[in-house]
N, C-alpha and C positions, 0 to 999 in steps of 0.2 A: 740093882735094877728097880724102876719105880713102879709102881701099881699104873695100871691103862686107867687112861679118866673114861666115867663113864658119860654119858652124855644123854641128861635128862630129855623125857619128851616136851615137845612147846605145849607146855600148857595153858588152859585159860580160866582162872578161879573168877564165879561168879556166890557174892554173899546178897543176901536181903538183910536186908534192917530197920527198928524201928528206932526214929529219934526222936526220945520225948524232950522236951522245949518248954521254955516260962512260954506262958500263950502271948503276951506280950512282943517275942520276940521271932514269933513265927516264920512273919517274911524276911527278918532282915539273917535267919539262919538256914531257912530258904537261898537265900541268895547266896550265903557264903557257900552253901555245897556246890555251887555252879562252880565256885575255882578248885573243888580238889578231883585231881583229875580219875577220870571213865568214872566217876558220881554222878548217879541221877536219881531224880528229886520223880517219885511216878502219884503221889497223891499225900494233901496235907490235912490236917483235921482241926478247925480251932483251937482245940481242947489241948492243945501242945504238939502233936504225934506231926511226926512225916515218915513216908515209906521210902526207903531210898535201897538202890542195889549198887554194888561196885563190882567193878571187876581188876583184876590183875594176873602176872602170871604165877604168883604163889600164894598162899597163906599167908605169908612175913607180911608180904605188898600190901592184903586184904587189911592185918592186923594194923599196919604203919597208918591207912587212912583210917582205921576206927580211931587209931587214938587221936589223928589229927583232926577229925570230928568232932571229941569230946572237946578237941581246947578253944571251941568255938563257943565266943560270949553268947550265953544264952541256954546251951544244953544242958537238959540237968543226965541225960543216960543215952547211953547206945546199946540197945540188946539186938545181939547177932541174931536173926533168926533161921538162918538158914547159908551154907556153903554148900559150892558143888564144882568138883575139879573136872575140866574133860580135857582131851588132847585136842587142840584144832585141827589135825587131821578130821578126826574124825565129825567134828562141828563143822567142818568143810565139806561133807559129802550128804546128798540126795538124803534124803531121807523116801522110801517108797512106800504105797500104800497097798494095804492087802486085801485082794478083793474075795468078799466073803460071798459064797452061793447063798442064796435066798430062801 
């Protein structure tokens, strides 16, 4: 008899990160993160740096775009700075607000 599969919740992994860059090559590694997909570019800094976050449905998915990050001419680092798993259930519902007496 085989074990029940079980059936993960739909997840949505959101990461930040910083990618430091030769300053040289800012825009043209700017622009490559436009093709890796749910990669977005939210602010850059001469000095090499961009902020970028991704999303996917796992860790694996988060880790597969850092490394394909890294192999983009130009980077010298990727540091994760931050992951956060939710279900999209619940990213899907209201959020309400609390009204506090005065």
């Amino acid at each position: 008899m085989s074990e029940p599969v079980r059936v993960l919740p739909d997840e949505l992994h959101i990461a930040s990160l910083v990618v430091h860059v030769m300053p040289q090559t800012l825009s043209h590694v700017a622009q490559a993160l436009l093709q890796v997909d749910d990669a977005q570019v939210h602010g850059t800094h001469p000095d090499g740096k961009l902020v970028v976050t991704l999303e996917g449905p796992n860790a694996g998915a988060i880790m597969d775009k850092v490394a394909q990050i890294q192999q983009i001419p130009g980077v010298l680092n990727v540091s994760l700075v931050y992951q956060h798993a939710e279900s999209r259930h619940f990213l899907n519902q209201e959020v309400g607000h609390d009204q506090h007496p005065a």
